[in-house]
C-alpha positions as a Markdown table, in Angstrom:
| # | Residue | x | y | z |
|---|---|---|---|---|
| 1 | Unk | 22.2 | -12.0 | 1.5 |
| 2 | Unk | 21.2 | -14.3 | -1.8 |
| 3 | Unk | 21.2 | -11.8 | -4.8 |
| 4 | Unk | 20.4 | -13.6 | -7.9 |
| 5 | Unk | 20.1 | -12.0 | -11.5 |
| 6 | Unk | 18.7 | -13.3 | -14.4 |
| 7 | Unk | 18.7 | -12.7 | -17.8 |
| 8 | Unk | 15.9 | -12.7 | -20.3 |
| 9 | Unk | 15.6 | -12.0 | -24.2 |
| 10 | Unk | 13.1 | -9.4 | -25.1 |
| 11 | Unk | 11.8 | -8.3 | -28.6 |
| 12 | Unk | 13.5 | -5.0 | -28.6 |
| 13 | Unk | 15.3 | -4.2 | -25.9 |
| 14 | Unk | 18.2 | -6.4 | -25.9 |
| 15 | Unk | 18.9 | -8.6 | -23.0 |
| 16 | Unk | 16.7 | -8.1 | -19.5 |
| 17 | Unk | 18.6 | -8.2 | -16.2 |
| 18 | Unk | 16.0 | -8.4 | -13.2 |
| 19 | Unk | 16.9 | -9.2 | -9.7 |
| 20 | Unk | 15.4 | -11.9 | -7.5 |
| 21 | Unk | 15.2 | -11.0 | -4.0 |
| 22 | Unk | 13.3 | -11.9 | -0.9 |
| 23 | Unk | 13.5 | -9.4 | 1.9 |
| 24 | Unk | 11.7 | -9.3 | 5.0 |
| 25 | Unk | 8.6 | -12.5 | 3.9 |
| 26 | Unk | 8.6 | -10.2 | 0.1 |
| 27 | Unk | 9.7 | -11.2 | -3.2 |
| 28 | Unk | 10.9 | -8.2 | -5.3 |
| 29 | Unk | 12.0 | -8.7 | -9.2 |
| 30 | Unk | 12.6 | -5.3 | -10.0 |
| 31 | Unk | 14.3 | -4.3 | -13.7 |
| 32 | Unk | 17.7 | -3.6 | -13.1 |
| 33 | Unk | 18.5 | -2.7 | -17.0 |
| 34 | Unk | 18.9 | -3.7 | -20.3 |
| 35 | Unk | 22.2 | -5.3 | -22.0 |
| 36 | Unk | 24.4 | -4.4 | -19.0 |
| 37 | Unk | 27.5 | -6.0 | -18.5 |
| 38 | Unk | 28.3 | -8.6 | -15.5 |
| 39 | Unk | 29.7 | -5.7 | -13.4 |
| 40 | Unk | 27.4 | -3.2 | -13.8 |
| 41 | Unk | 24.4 | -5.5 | -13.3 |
| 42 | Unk | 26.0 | -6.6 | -9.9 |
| 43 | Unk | 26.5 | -2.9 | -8.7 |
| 44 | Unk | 22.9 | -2.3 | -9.9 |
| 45 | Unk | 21.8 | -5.3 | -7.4 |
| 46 | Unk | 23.5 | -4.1 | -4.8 |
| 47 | Unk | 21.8 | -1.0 | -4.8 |
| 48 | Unk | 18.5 | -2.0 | -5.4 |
| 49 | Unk | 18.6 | -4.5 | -2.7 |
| 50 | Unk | 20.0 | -1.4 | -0.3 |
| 51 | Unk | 16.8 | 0.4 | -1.5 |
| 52 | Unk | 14.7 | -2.4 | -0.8 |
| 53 | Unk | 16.1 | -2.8 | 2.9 |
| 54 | Unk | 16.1 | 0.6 | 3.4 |
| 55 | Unk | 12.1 | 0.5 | 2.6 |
| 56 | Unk | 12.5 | 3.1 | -0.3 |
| 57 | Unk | 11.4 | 0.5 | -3.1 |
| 58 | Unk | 8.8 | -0.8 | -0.9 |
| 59 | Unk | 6.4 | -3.6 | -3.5 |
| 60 | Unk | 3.9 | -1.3 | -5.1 |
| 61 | Unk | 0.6 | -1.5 | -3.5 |
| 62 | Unk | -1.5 | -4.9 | -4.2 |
| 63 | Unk | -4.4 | -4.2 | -6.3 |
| 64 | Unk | -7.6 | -4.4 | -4.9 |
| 65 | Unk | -10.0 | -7.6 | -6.3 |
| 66 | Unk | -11.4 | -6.2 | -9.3 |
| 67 | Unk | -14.1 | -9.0 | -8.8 |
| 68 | Unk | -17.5 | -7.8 | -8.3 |
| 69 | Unk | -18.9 | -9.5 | -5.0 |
| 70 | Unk | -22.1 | -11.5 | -5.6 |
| 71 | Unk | -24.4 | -8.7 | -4.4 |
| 72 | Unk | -23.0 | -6.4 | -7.2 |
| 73 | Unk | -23.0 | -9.0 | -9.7 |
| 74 | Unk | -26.3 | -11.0 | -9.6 |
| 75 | Unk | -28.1 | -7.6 | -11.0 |
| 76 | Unk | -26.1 | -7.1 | -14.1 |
| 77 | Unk | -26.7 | -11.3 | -14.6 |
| 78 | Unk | -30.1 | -10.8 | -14.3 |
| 79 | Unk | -30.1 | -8.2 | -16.7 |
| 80 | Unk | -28.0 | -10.1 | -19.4 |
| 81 | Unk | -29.7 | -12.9 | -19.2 |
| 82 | Unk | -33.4 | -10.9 | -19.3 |
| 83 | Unk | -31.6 | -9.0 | -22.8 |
| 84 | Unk | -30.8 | -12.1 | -24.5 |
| 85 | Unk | -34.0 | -13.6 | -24.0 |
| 86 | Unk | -33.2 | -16.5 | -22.3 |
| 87 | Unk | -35.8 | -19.6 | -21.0 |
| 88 | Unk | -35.2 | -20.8 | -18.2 |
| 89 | Unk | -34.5 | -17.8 | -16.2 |
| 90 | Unk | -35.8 | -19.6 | -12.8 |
| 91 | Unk | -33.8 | -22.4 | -12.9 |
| 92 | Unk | -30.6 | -19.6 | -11.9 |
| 93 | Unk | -32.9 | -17.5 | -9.7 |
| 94 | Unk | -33.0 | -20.4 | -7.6 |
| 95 | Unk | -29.5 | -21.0 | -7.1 |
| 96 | Unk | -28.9 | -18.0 | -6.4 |
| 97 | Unk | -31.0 | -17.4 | -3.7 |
| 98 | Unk | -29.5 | -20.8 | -2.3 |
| 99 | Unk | -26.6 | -19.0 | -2.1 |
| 100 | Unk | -27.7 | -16.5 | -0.3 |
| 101 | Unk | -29.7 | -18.8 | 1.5 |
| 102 | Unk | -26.3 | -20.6 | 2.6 |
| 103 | Unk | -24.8 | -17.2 | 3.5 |
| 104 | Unk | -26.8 | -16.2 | 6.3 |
| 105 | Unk | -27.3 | -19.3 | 7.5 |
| 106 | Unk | -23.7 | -19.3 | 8.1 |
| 107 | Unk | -23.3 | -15.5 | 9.3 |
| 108 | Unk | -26.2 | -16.8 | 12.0 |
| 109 | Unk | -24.2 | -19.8 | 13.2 |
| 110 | Unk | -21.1 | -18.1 | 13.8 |
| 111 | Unk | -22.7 | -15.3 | 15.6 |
């Protein structure tokens, strides 16, 4: 087991110690304090890498894509772009139904 601690400067804190840990495919970096000294930043490791193993400091859960998908998107475009007053509105329309175009003709082939 590779436990490896580094140090970083912050504003107004004092020194960061955060751990560097791979367990199980996962990379953790949890916060183990602020301006500890070389002991008690070890003994800190240890335990948070026995947490980790033991599953009780599993990674928090990922965030979910934040992203609109196309379909949610290309109304709100539409509307931005009918707001601002803008030209050449069918110059985009176009595209975008190629896109869409594209889509199904790929959901079809690989039906």
């Amino acid at each position: 087991m590779e436990i490896k601690i580094h140090k970083r400067p912050t504003k107004g804190q004092g020194t960061a110690f955060d751990l560097y840990y791979r367990w199980q495919g996962q990379r953790y970096r949890p916060l183990l304090g602020y301006d500890l000294t070389k002991e008690e930043a070890e003994r800190r490791a240890v335990e948070m890498v026995r947490k980790i193993q033991a599953g009780e400091s599993a990674p928090g859960p990922r965030p979910s894509s934040t992203s609109p998908t196309l379909k949610e998107f290309l109304p709100a475009y539409w509307r931005a772009l009918k707001i601002k007053n803008r030209l050449d509105l069918r110059r985009p329309q176009i595209a975008s139904r190629s896109i869409c175009c594209l889509g199904l003709l790929i959901a079809r082939s690989t039906r």
